[in-house]
DRENMISE-700447 format. One record per atom (N, C-alpha, C): x, y, z. Coordinates in steps of 0.02 Angstrom, whole numbers, padded with zeros to 5 digits, always signed. Last residue first. Example, Ala and Ser with C-alpha at 12.3 -4.5 7.8 and 13.67 -1.06 7.14 Angstrom:
<atoms>
+00642-00112+00354 +00684-00053+00357 +00645+00002+00394 +00660-00284+00390 +00615-00225+00390 +00660-00165+00390 
</atoms>
This chain:
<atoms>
+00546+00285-00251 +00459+00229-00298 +00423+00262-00300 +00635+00332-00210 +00660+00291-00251 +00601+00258-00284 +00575+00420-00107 +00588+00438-00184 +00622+00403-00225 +00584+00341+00017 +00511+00349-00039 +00543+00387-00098 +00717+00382+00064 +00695+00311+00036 +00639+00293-00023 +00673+00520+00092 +00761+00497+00031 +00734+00430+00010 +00594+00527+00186 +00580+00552+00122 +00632+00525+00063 +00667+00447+00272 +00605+00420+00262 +00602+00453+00172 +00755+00580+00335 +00776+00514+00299 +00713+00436+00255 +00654+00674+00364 +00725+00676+00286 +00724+00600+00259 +00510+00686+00397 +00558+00640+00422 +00609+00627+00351 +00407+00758+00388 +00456+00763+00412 +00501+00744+00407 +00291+00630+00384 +00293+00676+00336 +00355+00744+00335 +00328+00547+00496 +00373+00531+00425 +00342+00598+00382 +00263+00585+00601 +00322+00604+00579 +00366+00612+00529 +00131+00492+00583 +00122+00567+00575 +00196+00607+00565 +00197+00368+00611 +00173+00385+00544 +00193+00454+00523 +00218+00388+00760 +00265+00380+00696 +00243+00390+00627 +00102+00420+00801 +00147+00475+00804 +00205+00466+00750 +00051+00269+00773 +00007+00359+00755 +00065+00396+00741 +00100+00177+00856 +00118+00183+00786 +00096+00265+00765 +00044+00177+00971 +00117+00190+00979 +00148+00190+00886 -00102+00163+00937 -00068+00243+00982 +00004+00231+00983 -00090+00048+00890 -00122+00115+00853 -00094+00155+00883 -00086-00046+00984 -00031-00037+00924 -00062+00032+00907 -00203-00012+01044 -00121-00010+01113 -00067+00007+01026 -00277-00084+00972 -00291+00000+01008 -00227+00023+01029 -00339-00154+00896 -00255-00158+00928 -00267-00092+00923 -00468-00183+00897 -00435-00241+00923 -00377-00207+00957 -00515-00085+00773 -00498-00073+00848 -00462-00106+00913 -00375-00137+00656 -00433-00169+00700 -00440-00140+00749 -00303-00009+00559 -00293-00052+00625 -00368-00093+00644 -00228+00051+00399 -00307+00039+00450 -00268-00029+00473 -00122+00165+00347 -00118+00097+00384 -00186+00084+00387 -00145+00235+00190 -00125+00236+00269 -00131+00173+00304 -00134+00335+00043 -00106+00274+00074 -00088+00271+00163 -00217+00396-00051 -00218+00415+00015 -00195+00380+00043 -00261+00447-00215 -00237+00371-00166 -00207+00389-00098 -00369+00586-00245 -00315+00579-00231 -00303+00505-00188 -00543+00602-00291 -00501+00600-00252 -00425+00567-00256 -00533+00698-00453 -00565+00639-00411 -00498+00637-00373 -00488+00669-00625 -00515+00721-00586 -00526+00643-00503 -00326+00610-00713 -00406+00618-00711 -00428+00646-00648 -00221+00655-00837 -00244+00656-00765 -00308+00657-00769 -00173+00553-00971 -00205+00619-00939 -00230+00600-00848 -00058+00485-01080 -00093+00484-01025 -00115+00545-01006 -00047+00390-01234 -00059+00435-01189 -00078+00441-01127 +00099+00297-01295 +00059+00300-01256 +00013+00387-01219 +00223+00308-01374 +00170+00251-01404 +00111+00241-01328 +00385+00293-01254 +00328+00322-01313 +00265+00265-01329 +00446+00224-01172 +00429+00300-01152 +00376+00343-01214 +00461+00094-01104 +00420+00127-01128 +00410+00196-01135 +00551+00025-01001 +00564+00059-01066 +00524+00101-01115 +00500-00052-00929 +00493-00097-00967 +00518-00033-01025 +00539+00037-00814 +00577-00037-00803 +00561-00063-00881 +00459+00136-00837 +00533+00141-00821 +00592+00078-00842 +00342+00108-00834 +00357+00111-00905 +00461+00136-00896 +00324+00061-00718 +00320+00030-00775 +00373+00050-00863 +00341+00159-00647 +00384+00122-00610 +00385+00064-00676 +00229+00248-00694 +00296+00298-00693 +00355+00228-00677 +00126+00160-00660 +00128+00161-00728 +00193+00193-00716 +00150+00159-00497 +00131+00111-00549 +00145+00106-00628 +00079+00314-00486 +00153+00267-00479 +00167+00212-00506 -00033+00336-00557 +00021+00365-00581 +00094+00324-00551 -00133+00180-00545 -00103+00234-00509 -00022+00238-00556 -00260+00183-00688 -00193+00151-00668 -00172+00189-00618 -00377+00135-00805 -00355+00186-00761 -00294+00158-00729 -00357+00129-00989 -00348+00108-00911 -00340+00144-00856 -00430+00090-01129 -00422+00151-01117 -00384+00109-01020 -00479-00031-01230 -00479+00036-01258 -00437+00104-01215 -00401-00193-01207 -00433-00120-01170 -00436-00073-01230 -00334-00247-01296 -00371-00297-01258 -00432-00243-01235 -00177-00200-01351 -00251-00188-01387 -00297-00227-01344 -00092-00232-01298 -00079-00284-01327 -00149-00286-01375 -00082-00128-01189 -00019-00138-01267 -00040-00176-01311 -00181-00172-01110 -00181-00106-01142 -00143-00117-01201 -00124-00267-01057 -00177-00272-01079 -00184-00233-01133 -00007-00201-00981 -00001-00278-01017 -00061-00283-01068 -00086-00126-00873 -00051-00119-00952 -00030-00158-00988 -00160-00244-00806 -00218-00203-00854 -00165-00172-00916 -00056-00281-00732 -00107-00331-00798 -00127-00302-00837 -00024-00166-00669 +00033-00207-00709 -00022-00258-00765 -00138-00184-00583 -00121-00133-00616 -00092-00157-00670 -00206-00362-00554 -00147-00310-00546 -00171-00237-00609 -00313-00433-00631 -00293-00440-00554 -00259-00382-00528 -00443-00328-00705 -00374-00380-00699 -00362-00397-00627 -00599-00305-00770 -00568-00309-00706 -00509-00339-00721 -00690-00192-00876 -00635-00239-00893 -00600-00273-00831 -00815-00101-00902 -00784-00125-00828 -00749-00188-00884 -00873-00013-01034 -00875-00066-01015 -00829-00079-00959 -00958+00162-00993 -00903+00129-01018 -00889+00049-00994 -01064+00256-00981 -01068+00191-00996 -01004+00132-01039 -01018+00379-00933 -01000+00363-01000 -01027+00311-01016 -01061+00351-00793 -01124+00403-00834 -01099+00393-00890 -00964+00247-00757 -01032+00238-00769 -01081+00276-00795 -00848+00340-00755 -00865+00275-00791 -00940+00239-00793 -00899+00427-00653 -00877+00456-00728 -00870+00386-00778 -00892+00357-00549 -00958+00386-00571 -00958+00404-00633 -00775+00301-00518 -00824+00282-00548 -00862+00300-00566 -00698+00427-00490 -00674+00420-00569 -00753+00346-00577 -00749+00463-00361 -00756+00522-00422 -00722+00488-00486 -00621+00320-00323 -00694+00390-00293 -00681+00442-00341 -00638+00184-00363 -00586+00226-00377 -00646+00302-00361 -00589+00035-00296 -00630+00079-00290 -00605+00126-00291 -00545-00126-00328 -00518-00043-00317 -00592-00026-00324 -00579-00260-00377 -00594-00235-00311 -00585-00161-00275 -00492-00274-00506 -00522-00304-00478 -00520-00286-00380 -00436-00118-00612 -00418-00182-00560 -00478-00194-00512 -00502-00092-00771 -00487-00063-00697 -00470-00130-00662 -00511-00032-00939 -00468-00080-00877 -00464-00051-00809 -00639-00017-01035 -00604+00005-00974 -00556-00019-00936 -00703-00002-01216 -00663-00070-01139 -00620-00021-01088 -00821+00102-01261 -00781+00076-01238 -00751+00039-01197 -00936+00129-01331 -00961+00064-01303 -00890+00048-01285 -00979+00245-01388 -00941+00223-01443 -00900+00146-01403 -01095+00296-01348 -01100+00255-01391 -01050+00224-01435 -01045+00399-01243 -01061+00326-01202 -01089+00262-01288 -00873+00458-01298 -00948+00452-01313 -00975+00396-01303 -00763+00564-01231 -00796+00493-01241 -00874+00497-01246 -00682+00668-01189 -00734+00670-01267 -00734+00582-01272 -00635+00693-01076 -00708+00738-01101 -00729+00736-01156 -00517+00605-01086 -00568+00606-01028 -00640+00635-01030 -00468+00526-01192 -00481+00582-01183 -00541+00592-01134 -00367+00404-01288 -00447+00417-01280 -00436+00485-01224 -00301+00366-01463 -00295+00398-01416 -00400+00412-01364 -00231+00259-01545 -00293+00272-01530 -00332+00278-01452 -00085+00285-01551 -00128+00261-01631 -00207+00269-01596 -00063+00272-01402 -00064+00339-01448 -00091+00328-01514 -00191+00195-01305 -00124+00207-01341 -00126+00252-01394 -00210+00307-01135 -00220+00231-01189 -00175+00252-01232 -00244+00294-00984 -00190+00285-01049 -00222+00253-01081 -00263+00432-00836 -00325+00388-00894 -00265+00375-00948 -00213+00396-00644 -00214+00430-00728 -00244+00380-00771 -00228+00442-00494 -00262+00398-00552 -00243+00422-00623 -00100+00461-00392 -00159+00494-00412 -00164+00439-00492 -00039+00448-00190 -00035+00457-00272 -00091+00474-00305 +00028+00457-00043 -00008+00507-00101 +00009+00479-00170 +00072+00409+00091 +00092+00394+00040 +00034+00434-00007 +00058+00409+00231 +00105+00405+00239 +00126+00404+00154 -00088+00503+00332 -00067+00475+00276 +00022+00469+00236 -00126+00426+00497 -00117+00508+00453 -00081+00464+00382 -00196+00284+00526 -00149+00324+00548 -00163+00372+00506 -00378+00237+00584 -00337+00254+00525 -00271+00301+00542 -00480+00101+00639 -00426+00151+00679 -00381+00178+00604 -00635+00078+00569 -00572+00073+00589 -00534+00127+00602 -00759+00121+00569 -00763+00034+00571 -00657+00035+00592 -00757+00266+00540 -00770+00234+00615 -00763+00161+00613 -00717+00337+00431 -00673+00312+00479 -00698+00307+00567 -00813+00370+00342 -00834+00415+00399 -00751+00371+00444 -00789+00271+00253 -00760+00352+00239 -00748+00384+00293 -00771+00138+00225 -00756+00164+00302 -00748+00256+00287 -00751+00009+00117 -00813+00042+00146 -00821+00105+00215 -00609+00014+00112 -00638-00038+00142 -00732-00020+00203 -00586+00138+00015 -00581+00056+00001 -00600-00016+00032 -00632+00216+00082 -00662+00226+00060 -00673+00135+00009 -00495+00216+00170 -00559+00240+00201 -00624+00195+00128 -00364+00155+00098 -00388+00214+00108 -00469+00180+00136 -00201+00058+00142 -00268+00073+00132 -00304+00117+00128 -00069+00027+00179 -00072+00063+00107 -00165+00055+00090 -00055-00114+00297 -00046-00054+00253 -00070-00029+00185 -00167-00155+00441 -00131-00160+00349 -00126-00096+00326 -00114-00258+00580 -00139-00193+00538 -00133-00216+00456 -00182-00440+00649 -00149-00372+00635 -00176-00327+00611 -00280-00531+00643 -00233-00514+00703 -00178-00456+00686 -00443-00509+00579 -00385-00488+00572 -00321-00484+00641 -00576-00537+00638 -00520-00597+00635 -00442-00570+00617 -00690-00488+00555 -00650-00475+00625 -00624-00505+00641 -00752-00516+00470 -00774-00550+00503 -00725-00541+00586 -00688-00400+00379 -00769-00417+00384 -00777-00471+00438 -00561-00430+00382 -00564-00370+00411 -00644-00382+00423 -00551-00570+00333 -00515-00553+00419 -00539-00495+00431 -00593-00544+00185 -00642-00584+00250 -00615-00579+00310 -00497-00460+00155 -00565-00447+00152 -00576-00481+00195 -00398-00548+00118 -00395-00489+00167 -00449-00476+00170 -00454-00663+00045 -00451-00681+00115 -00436-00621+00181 -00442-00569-00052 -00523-00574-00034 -00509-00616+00025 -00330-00515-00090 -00344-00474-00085 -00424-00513-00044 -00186-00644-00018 -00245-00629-00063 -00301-00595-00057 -00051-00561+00081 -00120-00631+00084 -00174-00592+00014 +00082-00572+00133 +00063-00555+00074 -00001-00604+00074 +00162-00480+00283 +00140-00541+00264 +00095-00520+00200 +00301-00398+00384 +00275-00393+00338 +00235-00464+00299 +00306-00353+00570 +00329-00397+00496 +00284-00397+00438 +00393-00264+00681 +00342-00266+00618 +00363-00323+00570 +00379-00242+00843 +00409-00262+00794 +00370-00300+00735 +00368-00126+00988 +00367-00163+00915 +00387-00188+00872 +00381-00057+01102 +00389-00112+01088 +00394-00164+01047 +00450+00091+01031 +00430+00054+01092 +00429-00024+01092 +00495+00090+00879 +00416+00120+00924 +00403+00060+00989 +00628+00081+00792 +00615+00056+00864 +00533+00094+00901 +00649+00118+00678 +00623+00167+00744 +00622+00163+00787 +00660+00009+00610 +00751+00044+00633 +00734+00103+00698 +00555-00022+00609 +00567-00084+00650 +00657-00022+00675 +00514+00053+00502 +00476+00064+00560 +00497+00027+00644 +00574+00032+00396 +00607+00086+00429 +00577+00085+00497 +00527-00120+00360 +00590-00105+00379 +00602-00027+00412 +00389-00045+00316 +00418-00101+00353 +00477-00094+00405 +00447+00039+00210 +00415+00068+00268 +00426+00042+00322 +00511-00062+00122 +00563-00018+00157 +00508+00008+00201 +00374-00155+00104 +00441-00164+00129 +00473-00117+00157 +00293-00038+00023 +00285-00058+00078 +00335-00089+00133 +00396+00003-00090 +00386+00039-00049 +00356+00041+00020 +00532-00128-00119 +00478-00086-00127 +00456-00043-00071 +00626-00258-00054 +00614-00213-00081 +00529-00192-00104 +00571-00380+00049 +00623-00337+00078 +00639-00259+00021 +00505-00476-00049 +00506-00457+00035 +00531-00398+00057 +00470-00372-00178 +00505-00430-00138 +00476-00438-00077 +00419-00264-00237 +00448-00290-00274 +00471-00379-00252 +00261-00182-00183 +00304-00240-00183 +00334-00243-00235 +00252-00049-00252 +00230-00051-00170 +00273-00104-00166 +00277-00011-00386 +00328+00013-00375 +00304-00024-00265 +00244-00175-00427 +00291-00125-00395 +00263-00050-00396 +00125-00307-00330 +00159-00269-00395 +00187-00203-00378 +00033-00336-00230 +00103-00398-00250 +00128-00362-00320 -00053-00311-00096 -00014-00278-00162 +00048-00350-00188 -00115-00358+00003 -00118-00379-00057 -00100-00381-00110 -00030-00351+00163 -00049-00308+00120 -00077-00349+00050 -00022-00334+00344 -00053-00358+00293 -00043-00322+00222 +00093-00365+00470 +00077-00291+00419 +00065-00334+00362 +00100-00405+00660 +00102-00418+00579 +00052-00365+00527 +00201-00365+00757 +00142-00346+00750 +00138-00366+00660 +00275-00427+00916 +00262-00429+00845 +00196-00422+00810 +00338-00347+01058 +00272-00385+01014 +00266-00362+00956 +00433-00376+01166 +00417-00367+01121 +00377-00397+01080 +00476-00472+01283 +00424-00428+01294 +00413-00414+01245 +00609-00566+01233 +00516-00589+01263 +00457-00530+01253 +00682-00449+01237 +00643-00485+01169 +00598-00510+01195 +00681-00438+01392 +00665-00369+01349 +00661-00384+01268 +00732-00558+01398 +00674-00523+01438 +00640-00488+01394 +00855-00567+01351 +00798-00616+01326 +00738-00579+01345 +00911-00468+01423 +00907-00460+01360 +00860-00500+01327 +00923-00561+01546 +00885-00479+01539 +00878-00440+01471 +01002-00647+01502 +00926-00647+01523 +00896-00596+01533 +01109-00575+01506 +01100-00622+01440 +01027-00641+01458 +01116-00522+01632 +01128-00476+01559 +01091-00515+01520 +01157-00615+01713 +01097-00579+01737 +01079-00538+01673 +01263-00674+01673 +01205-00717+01661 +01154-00663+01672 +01347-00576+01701 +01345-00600+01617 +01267-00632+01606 +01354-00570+01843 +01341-00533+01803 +01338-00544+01736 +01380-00716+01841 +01319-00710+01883 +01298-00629+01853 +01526-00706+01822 +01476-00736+01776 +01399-00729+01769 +01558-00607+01915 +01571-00598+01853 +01525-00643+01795 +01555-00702+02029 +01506-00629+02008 +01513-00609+01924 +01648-00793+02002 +01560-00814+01996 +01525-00752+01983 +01786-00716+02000 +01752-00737+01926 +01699-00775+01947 +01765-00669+02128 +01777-00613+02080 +01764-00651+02014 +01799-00767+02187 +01736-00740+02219 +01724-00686+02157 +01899-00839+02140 +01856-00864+02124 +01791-00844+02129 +01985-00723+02213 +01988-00732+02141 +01927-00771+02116 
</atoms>
Protein backbone atom coordinates (compact mmCIF):
# COMPACT_ATOMS: atom_id res chain seq x y z
CA UNK A 1 0.00 0.00 0.00
CA UNK A 2 2.65 2.49 0.89
CA UNK A 3 4.65 1.10 -2.22
CA UNK A 4 1.53 1.99 -4.30
CA UNK A 5 0.97 5.64 -2.82
CA UNK A 6 5.14 6.86 -3.27
CA UNK A 7 4.77 5.74 -6.95
CA UNK A 8 1.78 7.39 -7.19
CA UNK A 9 3.24 10.56 -5.99
CA UNK A 10 6.60 10.08 -7.76
CA UNK A 11 4.11 9.81 -10.76
CA UNK A 12 2.33 13.26 -10.02
CA UNK A 13 5.73 14.74 -9.33
CA UNK A 14 7.22 13.45 -12.59
CA UNK A 15 3.97 15.23 -14.47
CA UNK A 16 4.02 18.52 -12.55
CA UNK A 17 7.70 18.97 -13.69
CA UNK A 18 7.31 17.80 -16.93
CA UNK A 19 4.75 20.32 -17.46
CA UNK A 20 7.04 23.05 -15.98
CA UNK A 21 9.52 21.69 -18.56
CA UNK A 22 7.53 22.00 -21.48
CA UNK A 23 6.57 25.98 -20.17
CA UNK A 24 10.24 26.45 -19.46
CA UNK A 25 10.82 25.54 -23.06
CA UNK A 26 8.47 27.92 -24.59
CA UNK A 27 9.47 31.10 -26.01
CA UNK A 28 7.94 34.23 -25.76
CA UNK A 29 8.00 36.22 -28.63
CA UNK A 30 7.10 39.87 -28.22
CA UNK A 31 4.70 41.70 -31.03
CA UNK A 32 5.59 45.43 -31.50
CA UNK A 33 3.16 47.78 -32.74
CA UNK A 34 2.59 51.80 -32.65
CA UNK A 35 -0.87 51.75 -33.57
CA UNK A 36 -2.78 53.02 -30.56
CA UNK A 37 -6.19 53.83 -32.54
CA UNK A 38 -9.14 51.51 -33.67
CA UNK A 39 -10.39 49.79 -35.60
CA UNK A 40 -6.12 47.90 -35.01
CA UNK A 41 -6.04 48.88 -31.05
CA UNK A 42 -8.85 49.40 -28.96
CA UNK A 43 -7.12 47.78 -25.67
CA UNK A 44 -4.92 45.21 -24.79
CA UNK A 45 -6.97 42.51 -25.54
CA UNK A 46 -9.56 44.18 -28.14
CA UNK A 47 -8.99 45.21 -31.80
CA UNK A 48 -7.61 43.85 -34.67
CA UNK A 49 -3.97 43.48 -33.73
CA UNK A 50 -4.91 42.05 -30.22
CA UNK A 51 -7.39 39.35 -31.40
CA UNK A 52 -4.52 38.26 -34.10
CA UNK A 53 -2.39 38.18 -30.98
CA UNK A 54 -4.58 36.22 -29.11
CA UNK A 55 -5.57 33.79 -32.08
CA UNK A 56 -1.97 33.06 -32.72
CA UNK A 57 -1.22 31.91 -29.04
CA UNK A 58 -5.00 29.52 -29.42
CA UNK A 59 -2.69 27.97 -32.54
CA UNK A 60 -0.38 26.97 -30.44
CA UNK A 61 2.79 27.34 -33.39
CA UNK A 62 5.00 25.02 -31.73
CA UNK A 63 6.71 26.75 -29.30
CA UNK A 64 5.37 30.12 -29.08
CA UNK A 65 4.02 32.43 -27.24
CA UNK A 66 2.97 35.90 -28.28
CA UNK A 67 2.66 38.97 -26.48
CA UNK A 68 1.58 41.97 -27.47
CA UNK A 69 3.72 45.53 -26.49
CA UNK A 70 2.71 49.39 -27.49
CA UNK A 71 6.04 51.48 -28.02
CA UNK A 72 6.13 54.99 -29.67
CA UNK A 73 6.24 55.04 -33.38
CA UNK A 74 10.15 56.64 -33.36
CA UNK A 75 11.59 54.41 -30.43
CA UNK A 76 10.04 51.58 -33.03
CA UNK A 77 12.06 53.06 -35.50
CA UNK A 78 15.28 53.24 -33.69
CA UNK A 79 15.19 49.13 -32.54
CA UNK A 80 14.53 48.30 -36.18
CA UNK A 81 17.54 50.97 -37.51
CA UNK A 82 19.93 50.14 -35.01
CA UNK A 83 19.02 46.47 -34.74
CA UNK A 84 18.10 46.06 -31.31
CA UNK A 85 14.63 44.99 -31.97
CA UNK A 86 14.12 41.69 -29.65
CA UNK A 87 11.09 40.93 -31.40
CA UNK A 88 8.56 41.01 -34.59
CA UNK A 89 6.01 43.72 -35.54
CA UNK A 90 2.88 43.66 -36.72
CA UNK A 91 0.74 45.34 -39.34
CA UNK A 92 3.83 46.66 -41.43
CA UNK A 93 4.33 47.06 -45.12
CA UNK A 94 7.74 46.94 -47.05
CA UNK A 95 7.68 50.24 -48.19
CA UNK A 96 7.01 51.76 -44.61
CA UNK A 97 10.15 50.74 -43.25
CA UNK A 98 12.19 51.67 -46.37
CA UNK A 99 12.34 47.70 -47.50
CA UNK A 100 10.34 47.30 -50.92
CA UNK A 101 12.84 44.93 -52.34
CA UNK A 102 12.16 42.96 -48.76
CA UNK A 103 15.71 42.29 -48.08
CA UNK A 104 16.49 44.45 -44.70
CA UNK A 105 13.63 42.12 -43.39
CA UNK A 106 12.00 38.73 -43.03
CA UNK A 107 8.18 39.61 -44.26
CA UNK A 108 5.21 36.98 -43.50
CA UNK A 109 2.34 36.79 -46.56
CA UNK A 110 -0.23 39.42 -45.92
CA UNK A 111 -2.68 38.98 -43.06
CA UNK A 112 -4.75 42.38 -43.50
CA UNK A 113 -5.73 44.68 -46.77
CA UNK A 114 -6.99 48.06 -46.61
CA UNK A 115 -7.07 51.14 -48.84
CA UNK A 116 -6.54 55.06 -48.57
CA UNK A 117 -9.52 57.21 -49.06
CA UNK A 118 -9.55 61.21 -49.86
CA UNK A 119 -12.61 63.24 -47.12
CA UNK A 120 -13.43 66.18 -46.85
CA UNK A 121 -16.47 67.92 -45.83
CA UNK A 122 -19.51 68.07 -47.74
CA UNK A 123 -20.17 72.20 -47.49
CA UNK A 124 -16.65 72.01 -49.10
CA UNK A 125 -16.18 69.22 -51.00
CA UNK A 126 -12.48 68.29 -52.54
CA UNK A 127 -12.00 65.78 -55.46
CA UNK A 128 -9.09 63.91 -56.38
CA UNK A 129 -8.83 65.34 -60.22
CA UNK A 130 -9.91 68.76 -59.73
CA UNK A 131 -7.46 70.27 -57.26
CA UNK A 132 -5.79 73.13 -58.28
CA UNK A 133 -1.95 73.36 -57.00
CA UNK A 134 -3.11 77.29 -56.64
CA UNK A 135 -5.82 76.92 -54.62
CA UNK A 136 -2.77 76.07 -51.76
CA UNK A 137 -4.72 73.30 -49.99
CA UNK A 138 -4.26 71.75 -46.06
CA UNK A 139 -3.72 67.98 -46.34
CA UNK A 140 -3.98 65.85 -43.28
CA UNK A 141 -1.72 63.00 -43.33
CA UNK A 142 -0.30 61.09 -40.25
CA UNK A 143 3.06 61.66 -39.03
CA UNK A 144 5.58 59.12 -40.53
CA UNK A 145 3.03 57.04 -43.06
CA UNK A 146 4.14 56.70 -46.22
CA UNK A 147 1.46 56.56 -48.49
CA UNK A 148 2.87 54.95 -52.18
CA UNK A 149 1.34 56.55 -55.38
CA UNK A 150 -0.87 58.95 -53.16
CA UNK A 151 2.54 61.04 -52.27
CA UNK A 152 3.52 61.84 -55.45
CA UNK A 153 -0.01 63.08 -56.21
CA UNK A 154 0.35 65.36 -53.15
CA UNK A 155 3.29 66.82 -54.16
CA UNK A 156 2.73 67.46 -58.06
CA UNK A 157 -0.74 69.28 -56.53
CA UNK A 158 1.50 71.17 -54.27
CA UNK A 159 -0.75 70.48 -51.59
CA UNK A 160 0.25 71.67 -47.97
CA UNK A 161 1.52 68.30 -45.58
CA UNK A 162 -0.61 68.85 -42.30
CA UNK A 163 1.08 65.79 -39.97
CA UNK A 164 -1.18 64.44 -36.77
CA UNK A 165 -0.25 61.84 -34.59
CA UNK A 166 -3.19 59.37 -35.30
CA UNK A 167 -5.63 58.90 -38.24
CA UNK A 168 -8.46 59.54 -35.64
CA UNK A 169 -6.59 63.20 -35.15
CA UNK A 170 -6.51 64.12 -38.60
CA UNK A 171 -10.69 63.53 -38.57
CA UNK A 172 -11.08 65.33 -35.51
CA UNK A 173 -9.26 67.89 -37.54
CA UNK A 174 -11.10 67.65 -40.58
CA UNK A 175 -14.71 68.42 -38.70
CA UNK A 176 -13.51 71.06 -36.95
CA UNK A 177 -12.38 72.85 -40.48
CA UNK A 178 -8.36 72.73 -39.52
CA UNK A 179 -7.65 70.52 -42.95
CA UNK A 180 -9.11 71.15 -46.30
CA UNK A 181 -9.09 67.49 -47.34
CA UNK A 182 -7.45 63.85 -45.37
CA UNK A 183 -6.14 60.90 -46.39
CA UNK A 184 -7.18 58.20 -43.94
CA UNK A 185 -7.21 54.18 -44.06
CA UNK A 186 -10.78 53.20 -45.23
CA UNK A 187 -10.84 51.11 -41.97
CA UNK A 188 -10.24 53.64 -39.69
CA UNK A 189 -12.64 56.14 -41.02
CA UNK A 190 -15.66 52.98 -41.57
CA UNK A 191 -14.73 52.20 -37.47
CA UNK A 192 -15.08 56.15 -36.94
CA UNK A 193 -17.71 57.27 -38.26
CA UNK A 194 -19.52 54.09 -36.81
CA UNK A 195 -18.71 54.76 -33.26
CA UNK A 196 -18.98 58.61 -33.49
CA UNK A 197 -22.27 58.36 -35.68
CA UNK A 198 -21.36 60.14 -38.44
CA UNK A 199 -22.98 59.13 -41.36
CA UNK A 200 -23.54 62.46 -43.15
CA UNK A 201 -21.81 65.90 -43.77
CA UNK A 202 -18.78 64.18 -45.36
CA UNK A 203 -17.22 63.14 -48.70
CA UNK A 204 -15.14 60.44 -49.48
CA UNK A 205 -13.45 59.06 -52.71
CA UNK A 206 -11.10 56.34 -53.32
CA UNK A 207 -7.83 57.24 -54.17
CA UNK A 208 -5.49 55.45 -56.74
CA UNK A 209 -2.14 53.73 -55.41
CA UNK A 210 -0.94 50.90 -53.73
CA UNK A 211 -3.27 49.02 -51.42
CA UNK A 212 -2.19 48.85 -46.93
CA UNK A 213 -0.66 45.45 -47.05
CA UNK A 214 -0.62 44.56 -43.37
CA UNK A 215 2.21 41.91 -42.44
CA UNK A 216 4.42 41.05 -39.71
CA UNK A 217 8.37 42.18 -40.47
CA UNK A 218 10.85 39.95 -38.36
CA UNK A 219 14.59 40.93 -37.59
CA UNK A 220 16.60 38.41 -39.52
CA UNK A 221 17.74 37.92 -35.84
CA UNK A 222 14.59 35.56 -35.43
CA UNK A 223 14.94 33.38 -38.29
CA UNK A 224 13.76 30.22 -36.14
CA UNK A 225 10.40 32.64 -35.24
CA UNK A 226 9.85 33.44 -38.93
CA UNK A 227 9.67 29.90 -40.25
CA UNK A 228 7.30 28.66 -37.47
CA UNK A 229 5.07 31.79 -37.82
CA UNK A 230 5.11 31.96 -42.04
CA UNK A 231 2.82 28.98 -42.47
CA UNK A 232 0.50 30.39 -39.92
CA UNK A 233 0.03 33.62 -41.30
CA UNK A 234 -0.14 32.19 -44.85
CA UNK A 235 -3.27 30.01 -43.46
CA UNK A 236 -5.32 32.57 -42.06
CA UNK A 237 -6.19 33.61 -45.56
CA UNK A 238 -8.31 30.23 -45.22
CA UNK A 239 -8.83 30.09 -42.06
CA UNK A 240 -13.09 30.46 -41.31
CA UNK A 241 -12.58 31.03 -38.00
CA UNK A 242 -9.84 33.92 -38.21
CA UNK A 243 -12.03 35.37 -41.05
CA UNK A 244 -15.37 35.60 -38.51
CA UNK A 245 -13.04 37.55 -35.99
CA UNK A 246 -11.49 40.14 -38.67
CA UNK A 247 -14.95 41.08 -39.77
CA UNK A 248 -15.74 42.63 -36.70
CA UNK A 249 -12.93 45.70 -37.78
Amino acid sequence: MMLMTWLRKAFLLALIFGLDGRVACAETVTVYTNATFPPLVLDKKIGLYPELVEYLNQLKIDDLQFEMKILPRKRLQSMLETETMDGIVIGMMPQWLDDAARTRYLWTDVFSIDSFVLVSRAKNPIFFDQIDAKDHLKIGVTFGYVYPGIDEWIAEHELIRDDAPTEERNIDKLMLGRVDTIVVAESVLRYYTKTHHMNVGIIIESLPGQQTERRFAIPKSKQSVFEKLAPAIRNLNTDSNWKRIQAQY
